[in-house]
C-alpha positions in Angstrom: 32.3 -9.0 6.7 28.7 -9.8 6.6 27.1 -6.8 8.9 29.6 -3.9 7.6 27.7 -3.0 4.8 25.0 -2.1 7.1 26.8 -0.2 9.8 28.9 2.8 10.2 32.6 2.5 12.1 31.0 3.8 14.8 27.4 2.1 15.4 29.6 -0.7 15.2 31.4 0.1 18.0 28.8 1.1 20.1 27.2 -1.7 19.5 29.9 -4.1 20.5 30.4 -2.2 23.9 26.1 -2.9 24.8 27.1 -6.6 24.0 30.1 -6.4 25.9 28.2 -4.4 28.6 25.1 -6.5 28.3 27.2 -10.2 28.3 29.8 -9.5 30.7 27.7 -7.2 33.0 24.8 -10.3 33.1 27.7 -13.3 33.9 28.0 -12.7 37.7 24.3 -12.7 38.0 23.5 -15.5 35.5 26.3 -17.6 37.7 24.7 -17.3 40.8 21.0 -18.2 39.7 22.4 -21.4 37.9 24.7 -21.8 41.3 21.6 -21.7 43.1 19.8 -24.1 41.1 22.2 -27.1 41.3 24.8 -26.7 38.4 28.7 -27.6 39.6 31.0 -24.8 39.4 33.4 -26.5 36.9 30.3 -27.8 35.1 29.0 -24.7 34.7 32.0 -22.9 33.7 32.4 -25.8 30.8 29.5 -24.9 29.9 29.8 -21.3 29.6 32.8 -22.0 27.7 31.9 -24.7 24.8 29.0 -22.1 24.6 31.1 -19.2 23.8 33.6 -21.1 21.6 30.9 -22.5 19.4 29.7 -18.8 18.8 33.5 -17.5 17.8 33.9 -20.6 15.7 30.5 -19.5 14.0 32.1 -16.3 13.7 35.4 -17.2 12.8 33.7 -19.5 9.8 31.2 -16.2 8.9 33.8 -13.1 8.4 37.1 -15.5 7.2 35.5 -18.5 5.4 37.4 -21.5 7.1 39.3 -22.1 10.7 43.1 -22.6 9.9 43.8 -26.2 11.7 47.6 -24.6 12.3 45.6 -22.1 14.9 43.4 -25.4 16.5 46.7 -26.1 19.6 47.1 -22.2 20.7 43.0 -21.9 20.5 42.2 -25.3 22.8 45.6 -24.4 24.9 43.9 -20.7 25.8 41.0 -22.1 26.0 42.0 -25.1 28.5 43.9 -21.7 30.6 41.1 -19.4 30.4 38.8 -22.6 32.1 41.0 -23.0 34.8 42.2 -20.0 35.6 39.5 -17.5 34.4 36.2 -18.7 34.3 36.8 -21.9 36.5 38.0 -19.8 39.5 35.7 -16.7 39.1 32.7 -19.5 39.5 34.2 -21.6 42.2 34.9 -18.4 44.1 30.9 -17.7 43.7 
């Protein structure tokens, strides 16, 4: 990997739980200004979404070199799920 050469087990760790602290603990907020300024709910949650799978495809590509097309239907079938039933609901309940 790219960035383990210049971090220790454990900064890396701690540094994944500020992003996951940071991202996660920003979304309700961040849904509720863009609510308030107009965006749909299912429009913004597609949004949301191709934004996050473009950075874990970047990912993906960084650390292993190549997305294995064999993993494509299980990756769009969560995906599809997750819109619907995770973020989809989370911002239509907003």
């Amino acid at each position: 990997m790219l960035w383990r050469p210049l971090m220790g087990r454990n900064t890396l760790a701690w540094a994944a739980m500020a992003a996951v602290y940071l991202l996660w603990g920003t979304g309700c907020l961040a849904i509720k200004v863009c609510l308030d300024q107009g965006f749909g709910p299912f429009a913004l949650g597609t949004t949301r979404l191709f934004a996050a799978a473009s950075v874990l495809a970047l990912v993906a590509v960084a650390t292993r070199g190549r997305l294995v097309r064999s993993e494509l239907p299980g990756i769009l079938g969560a995906g599809a799920l997750y819109w619907v039933l995770g973020s989809g609901l989370q911002v239509w309940g907003q």
